[in-house]
C-alpha positions in Angstrom: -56.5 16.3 87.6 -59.1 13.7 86.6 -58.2 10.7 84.3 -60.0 12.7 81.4 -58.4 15.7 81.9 -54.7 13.8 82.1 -56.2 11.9 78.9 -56.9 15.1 77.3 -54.1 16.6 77.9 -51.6 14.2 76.7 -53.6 13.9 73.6 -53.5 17.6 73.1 -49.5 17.8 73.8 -49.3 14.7 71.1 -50.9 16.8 68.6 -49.1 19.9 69.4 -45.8 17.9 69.0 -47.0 16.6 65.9 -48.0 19.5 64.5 -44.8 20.6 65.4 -42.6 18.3 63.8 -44.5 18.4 60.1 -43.6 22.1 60.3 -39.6 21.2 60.5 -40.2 18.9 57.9 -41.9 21.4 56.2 -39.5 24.0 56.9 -36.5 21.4 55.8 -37.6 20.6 52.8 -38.1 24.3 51.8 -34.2 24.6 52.9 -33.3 21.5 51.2 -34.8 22.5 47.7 -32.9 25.9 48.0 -29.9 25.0 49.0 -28.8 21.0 47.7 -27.4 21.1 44.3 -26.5 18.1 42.5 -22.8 17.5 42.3 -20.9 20.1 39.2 -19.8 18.6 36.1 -15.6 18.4 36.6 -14.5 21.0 34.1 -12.3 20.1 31.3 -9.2 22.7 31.6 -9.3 25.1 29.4 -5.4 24.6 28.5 -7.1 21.7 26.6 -10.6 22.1 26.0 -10.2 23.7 21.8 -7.3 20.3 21.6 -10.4 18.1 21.3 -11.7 17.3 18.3 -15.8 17.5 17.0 -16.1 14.3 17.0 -15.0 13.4 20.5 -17.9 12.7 22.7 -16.0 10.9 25.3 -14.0 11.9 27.9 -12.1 10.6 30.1 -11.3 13.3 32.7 -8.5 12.6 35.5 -7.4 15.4 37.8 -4.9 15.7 40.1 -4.8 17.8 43.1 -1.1 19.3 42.6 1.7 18.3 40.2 3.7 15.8 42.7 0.6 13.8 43.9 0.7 10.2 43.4 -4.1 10.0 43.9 -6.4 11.8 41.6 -10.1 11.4 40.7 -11.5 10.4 37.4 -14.9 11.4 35.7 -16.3 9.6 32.3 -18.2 12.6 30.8 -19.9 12.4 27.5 -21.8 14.4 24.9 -23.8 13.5 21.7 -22.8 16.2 19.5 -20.1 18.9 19.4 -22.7 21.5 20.7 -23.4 19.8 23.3 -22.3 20.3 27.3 -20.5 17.6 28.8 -22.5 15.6 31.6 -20.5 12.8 34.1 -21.6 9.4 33.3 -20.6 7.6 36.7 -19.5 8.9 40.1 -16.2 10.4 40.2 -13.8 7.5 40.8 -10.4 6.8 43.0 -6.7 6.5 40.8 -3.3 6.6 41.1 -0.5 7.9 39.0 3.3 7.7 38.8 5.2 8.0 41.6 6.4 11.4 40.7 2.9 12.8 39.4 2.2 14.5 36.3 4.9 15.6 34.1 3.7 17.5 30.5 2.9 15.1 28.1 3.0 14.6 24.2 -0.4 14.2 22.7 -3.2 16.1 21.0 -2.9 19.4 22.9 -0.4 21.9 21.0 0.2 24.4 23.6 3.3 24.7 25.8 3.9 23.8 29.4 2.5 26.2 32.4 6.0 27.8 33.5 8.0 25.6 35.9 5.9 22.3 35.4 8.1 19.2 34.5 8.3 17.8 30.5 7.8 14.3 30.2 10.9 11.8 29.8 11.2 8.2 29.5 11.9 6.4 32.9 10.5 9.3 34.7 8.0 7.8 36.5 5.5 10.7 35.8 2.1 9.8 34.4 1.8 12.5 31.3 -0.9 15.6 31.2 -2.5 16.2 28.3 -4.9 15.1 25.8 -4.4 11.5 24.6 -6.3 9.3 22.1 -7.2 5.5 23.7 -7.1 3.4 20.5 -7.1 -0.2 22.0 -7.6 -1.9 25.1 -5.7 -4.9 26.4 -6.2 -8.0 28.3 -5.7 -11.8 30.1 -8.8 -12.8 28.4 -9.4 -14.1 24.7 -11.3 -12.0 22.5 -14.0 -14.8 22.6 -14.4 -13.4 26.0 -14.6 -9.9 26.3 -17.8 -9.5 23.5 -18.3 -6.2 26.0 -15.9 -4.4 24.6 -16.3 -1.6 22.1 -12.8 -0.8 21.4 -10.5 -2.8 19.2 -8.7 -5.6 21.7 -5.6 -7.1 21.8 -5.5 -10.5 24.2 -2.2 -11.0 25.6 -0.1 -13.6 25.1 3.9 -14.8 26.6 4.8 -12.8 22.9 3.1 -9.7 23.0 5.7 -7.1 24.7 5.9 -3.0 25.0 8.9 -1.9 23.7 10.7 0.6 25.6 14.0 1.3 23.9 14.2 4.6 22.2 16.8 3.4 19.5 14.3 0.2 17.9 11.8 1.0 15.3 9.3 -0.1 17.3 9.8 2.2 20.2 6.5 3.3 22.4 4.4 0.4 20.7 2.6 -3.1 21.6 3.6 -5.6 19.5 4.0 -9.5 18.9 7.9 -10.2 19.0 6.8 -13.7 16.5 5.5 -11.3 13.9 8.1 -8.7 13.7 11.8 -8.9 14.0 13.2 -7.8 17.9 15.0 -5.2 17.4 15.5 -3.3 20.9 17.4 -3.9 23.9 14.5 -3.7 26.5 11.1 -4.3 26.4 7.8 -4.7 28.9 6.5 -8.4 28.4 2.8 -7.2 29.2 1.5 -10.7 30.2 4.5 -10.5 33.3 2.6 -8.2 35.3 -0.6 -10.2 36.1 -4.0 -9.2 37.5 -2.6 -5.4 37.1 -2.5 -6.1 33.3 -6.0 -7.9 33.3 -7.3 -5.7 31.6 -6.1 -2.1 29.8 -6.2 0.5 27.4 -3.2 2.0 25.8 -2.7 5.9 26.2 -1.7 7.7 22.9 0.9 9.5 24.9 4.0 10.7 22.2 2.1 9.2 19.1 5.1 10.1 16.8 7.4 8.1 18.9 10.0 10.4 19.6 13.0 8.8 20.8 13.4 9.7 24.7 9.8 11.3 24.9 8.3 8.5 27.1 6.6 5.5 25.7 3.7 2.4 26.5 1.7 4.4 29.1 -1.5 2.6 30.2 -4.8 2.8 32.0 -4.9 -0.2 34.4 -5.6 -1.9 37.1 -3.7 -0.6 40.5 -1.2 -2.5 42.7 -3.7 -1.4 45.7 -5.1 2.2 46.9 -3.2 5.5 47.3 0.0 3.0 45.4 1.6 5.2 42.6 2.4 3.4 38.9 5.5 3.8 36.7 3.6 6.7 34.9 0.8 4.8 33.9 -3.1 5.9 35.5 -4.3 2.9 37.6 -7.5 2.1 39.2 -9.5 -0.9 41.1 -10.5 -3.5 38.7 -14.3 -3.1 39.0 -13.3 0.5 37.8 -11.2 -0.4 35.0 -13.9 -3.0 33.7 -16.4 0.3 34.1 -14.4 2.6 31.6 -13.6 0.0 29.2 -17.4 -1.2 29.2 -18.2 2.2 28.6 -15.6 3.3 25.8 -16.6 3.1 23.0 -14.0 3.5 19.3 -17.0 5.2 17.9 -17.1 7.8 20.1 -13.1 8.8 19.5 -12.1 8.2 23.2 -10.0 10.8 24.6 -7.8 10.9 27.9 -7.5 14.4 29.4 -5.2 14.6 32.7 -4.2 17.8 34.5 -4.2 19.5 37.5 -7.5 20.6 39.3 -8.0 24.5 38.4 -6.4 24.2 35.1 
């Protein structure tokens, strides 16, 4: 074969190939617009969708794979007005619970426990299910410092403490022990516990504070990954800052935790 006719057919064979290959792409693309779907909005469980008041458009979604599990995934959905769907605001993101799971909280929701799944006690080391209000967040840093925040903060200081004891009057609350008069034989001094306390947001779990029923559950930061809490939910510390810089007091914040397939 001459050199023209080698030259001519490797130019043809070029063209065939790329002919060739803009048809796959082609032919990709049609598959890929078919057939990728955007990743489903989590669905709130329906034991605790109508617990949810009208004027809650945020929701902070945690579920958990199966009642014992110590890792779960959180969502940050968010609506404008009752009628609205709920759409995800970020990725879903990694957390950890107590180191006995879920257990079946005290909160907003009003119906009873799915048959067989454990009631939330005090010192159980469950993390509660349910549907909780998030009233205040919590931190190391001043107030001065945290202008990001859209929820009413409390900084905290060597005084401010988590009382634990069922029997004082103060019992599942944060409190200053200079202000008010001690009370109770244990308590949580919240400053204690360091970078996992940096910053926080208090879960409305048992809001009538009923002796024995549990009490100062948190969202926080994590000891590390896949490392279970005392029944608080925990997360990375660029993940905590994320929900608290999106929660907003305006919005009436709510925490709903359960199982997936609720």
């Amino acid at each position: 074969m001459s050199r023209l006719g080698q030259a001519y057919y490797i130019h043809h064979s070029v063209k065939k190939l790329a002919v060739l290959l803009v048809l796959l792409l082609v032919a990709f693309a049609i598959w890929l617009a078919r057939n990728w779907r955007l990743p489903a909005t989590p669905s709130i469980p329906a034991l605790f969708k109508s617990s949810l008041p009208a004027a809650c458009r945020q929701v902070v979604l945690v579920l958990s794979p199966s009642q014992p599990s110590v890792t779960a995934r959180l969502w940050l959905l968010e609506r404008s007005t009752s009628d609205d769907a709920w759409h995800t605001a970020t990725d879903p993101i990694p957390v950890t619970l107590g180191h006995k799971g879920l257990a079946w909280g005290v909160g907003e929701h009003t119906g009873a426990a799915p048959a067989g799944f454990p009631l939330k006690r005090e010192g159980d080391k469950c993390s509660p299910a349910g549907v909780f209000r998030l009233p205040f967040a919590f931190g190391l840093a001043a107030a001065v410092d945290a202008p990001w925040l859209k929820l009413p903060y409390t900084p905290l200081t060597p005084s401010i403490v988590g009382v634990d004891d069922p029997k004082s009057r103060y019992y599942n609350q944060v409190v200053d022990n200079t202000v008010v008069t001690p009370d109770w034989e244990s308590n949580e001094a919240m400053q204690r516990h360091g970078e996992l306390y940096r910053w926080g947001a208090f879960i409305a779990h048992n809001p009538d504070a009923t002796p024995g029923l549990g009490s100062c559950i948190f969202l926080h930061l994590w000891p590390g990954p896949g490392k279970a809490t005392s029944g608080c939910t925990a997360m990375s510390r660029e993940d905590i800052e994320k929900v608290l810089r999106w929660l907003d007091a305006a919005k009436e914040p709510h925490l709903v935790q359960g199982l997936e397939g609720w």
